[in-house]
C-alpha positions as CSV (number, residue, x, y, z in Angstrom):
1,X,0.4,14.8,37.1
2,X,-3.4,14.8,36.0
3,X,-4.6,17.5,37.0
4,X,-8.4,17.7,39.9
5,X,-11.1,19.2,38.4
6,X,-14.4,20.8,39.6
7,X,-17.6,21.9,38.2
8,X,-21.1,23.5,38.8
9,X,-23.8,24.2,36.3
10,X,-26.6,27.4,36.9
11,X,-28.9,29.0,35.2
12,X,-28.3,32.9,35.6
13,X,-31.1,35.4,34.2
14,X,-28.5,37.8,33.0
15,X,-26.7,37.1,29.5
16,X,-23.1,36.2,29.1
17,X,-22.3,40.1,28.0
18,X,-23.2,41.0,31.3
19,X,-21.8,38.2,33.4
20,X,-18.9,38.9,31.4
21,X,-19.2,43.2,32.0
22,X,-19.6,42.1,35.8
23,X,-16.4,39.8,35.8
24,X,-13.9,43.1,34.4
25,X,-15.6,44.9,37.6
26,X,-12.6,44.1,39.6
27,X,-14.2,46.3,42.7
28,X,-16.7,43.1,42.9
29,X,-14.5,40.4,42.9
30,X,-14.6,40.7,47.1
31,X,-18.0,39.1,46.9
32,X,-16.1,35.5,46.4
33,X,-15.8,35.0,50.3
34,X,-14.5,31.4,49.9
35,X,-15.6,28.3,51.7
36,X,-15.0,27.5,55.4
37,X,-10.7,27.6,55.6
38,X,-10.5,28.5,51.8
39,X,-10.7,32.7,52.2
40,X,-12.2,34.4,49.9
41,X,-10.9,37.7,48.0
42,X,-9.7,41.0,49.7
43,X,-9.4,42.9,46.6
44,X,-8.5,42.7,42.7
45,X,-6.9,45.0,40.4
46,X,-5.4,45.0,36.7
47,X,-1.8,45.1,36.5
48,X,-2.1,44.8,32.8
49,X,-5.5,45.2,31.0
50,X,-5.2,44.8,27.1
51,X,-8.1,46.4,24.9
52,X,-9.4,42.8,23.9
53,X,-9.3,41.4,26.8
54,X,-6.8,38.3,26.5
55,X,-3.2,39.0,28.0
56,X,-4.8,41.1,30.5
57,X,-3.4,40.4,34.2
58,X,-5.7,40.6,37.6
59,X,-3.5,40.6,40.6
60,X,-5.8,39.2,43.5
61,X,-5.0,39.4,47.5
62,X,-6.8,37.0,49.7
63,X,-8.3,37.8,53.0
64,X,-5.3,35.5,54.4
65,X,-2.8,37.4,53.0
66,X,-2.2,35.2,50.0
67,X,-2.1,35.8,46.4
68,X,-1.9,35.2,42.9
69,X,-2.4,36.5,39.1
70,X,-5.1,35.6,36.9
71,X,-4.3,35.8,33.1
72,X,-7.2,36.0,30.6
73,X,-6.6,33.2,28.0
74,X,-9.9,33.6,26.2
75,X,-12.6,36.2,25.7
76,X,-15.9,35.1,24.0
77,X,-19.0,36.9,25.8
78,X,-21.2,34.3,23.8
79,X,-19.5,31.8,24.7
80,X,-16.0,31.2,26.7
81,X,-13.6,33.0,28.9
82,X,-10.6,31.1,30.0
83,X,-8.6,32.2,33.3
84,X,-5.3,30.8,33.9
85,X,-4.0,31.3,37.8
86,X,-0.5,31.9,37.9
87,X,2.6,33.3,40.4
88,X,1.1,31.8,43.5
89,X,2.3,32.8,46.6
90,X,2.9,30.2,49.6
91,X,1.8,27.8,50.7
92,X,-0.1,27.5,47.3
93,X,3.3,27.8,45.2
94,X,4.4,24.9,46.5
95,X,0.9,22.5,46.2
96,X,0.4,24.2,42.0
97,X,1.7,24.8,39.2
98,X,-1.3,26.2,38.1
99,X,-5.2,26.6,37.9
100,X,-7.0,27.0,34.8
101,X,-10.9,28.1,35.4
102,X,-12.9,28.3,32.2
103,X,-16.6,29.9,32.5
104,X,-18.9,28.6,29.7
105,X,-22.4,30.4,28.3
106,X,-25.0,28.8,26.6
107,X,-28.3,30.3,26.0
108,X,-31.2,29.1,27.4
109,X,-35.4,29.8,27.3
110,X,-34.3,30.2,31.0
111,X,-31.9,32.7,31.0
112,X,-28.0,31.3,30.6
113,X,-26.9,28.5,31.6
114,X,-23.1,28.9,33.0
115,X,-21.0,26.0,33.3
116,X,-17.9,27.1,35.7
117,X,-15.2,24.8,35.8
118,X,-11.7,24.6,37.4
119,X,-8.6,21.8,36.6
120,X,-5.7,22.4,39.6
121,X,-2.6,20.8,38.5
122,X,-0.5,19.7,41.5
123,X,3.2,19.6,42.2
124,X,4.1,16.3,42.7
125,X,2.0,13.6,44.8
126,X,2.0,15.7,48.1
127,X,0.2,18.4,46.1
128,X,-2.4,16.4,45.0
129,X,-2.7,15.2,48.1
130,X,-3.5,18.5,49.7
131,X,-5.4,19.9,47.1
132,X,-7.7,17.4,47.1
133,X,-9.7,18.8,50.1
134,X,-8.9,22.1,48.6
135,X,-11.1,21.4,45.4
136,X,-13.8,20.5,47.7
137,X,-13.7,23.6,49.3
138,X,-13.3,25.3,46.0
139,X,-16.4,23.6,44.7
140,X,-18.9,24.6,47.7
141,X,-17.2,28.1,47.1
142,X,-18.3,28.1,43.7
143,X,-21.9,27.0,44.3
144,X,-22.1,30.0,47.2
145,X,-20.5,33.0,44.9
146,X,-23.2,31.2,42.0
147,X,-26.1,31.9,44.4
148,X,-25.1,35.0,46.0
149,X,-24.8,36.5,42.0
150,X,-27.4,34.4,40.2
């Protein structure tokens, strides 16, 4: 199944090194509060953290209880890091397979332009379905934790 993707674009006056330093400061990822019904993060730690980065494993709790792992996939300060979410627990692991979120830098007279992206793929129709309103949510998310760090 194709998989529902989201995006927002800012402009951030700190380079990608230290949006990326900020990002391995797992004590910070409780500032993603979420959107409306979508909760936002209780707390984040490393269950595996390799010494370049990709392969390294973030186990995150929401504030409702729910979690998941997030699996570096690519480390570029300049340019990417890719973030594949992974090992759901319910109701998620029965809407996803997966999420894939990919952060993007480029530099700008401005600062850095980040281009934050997220593809969800769905289980079957009914997943879709649901996480349809859920990408929404995730999108609005995105836009708040982009202001509230910018």
């Amino acid at each position: 199944m194709k998989p529902i993707s989201i995006q927002i674009q800012r402009t951030n006056k700190r380079s990608s090194e230290e949006i990326c330093s900020a990002f391995l400061d797992t004590e910070r990822w409780s500032e993603f509060e979420g959107y409306s019904i979508l909760p936002g993060i209780e707390h984040a730690q490393f269950e595996v953290r390799t010494p370049e980065y990709v392969g390294s494993r973030i186990k995150v709790q929401n504030k409702d209880g729910s979690g998941h792992v997030e699996e570096i996939m690519e480390w570029d300060t300049a340019r990417k890091v890719v973030l594949k979410f992974q090992d759901f627990t319910p109701p998620l692991k029965h809407l996803a397979t997966h999420f894939i979120e990919t952060w993007e830098f480029q530099k700008t007279a401005a600062g850095t332009l980040t281009i934050r992206r997220m593809d969800m793929f769905p289980i079957g129709f009914m997943g879709w379905l649901t996480l349809l309103p859920i990408s929404r949510l995730m999108k609005k998310a995105f836009e708040k934790n982009a202001e509230q760090t910018a």
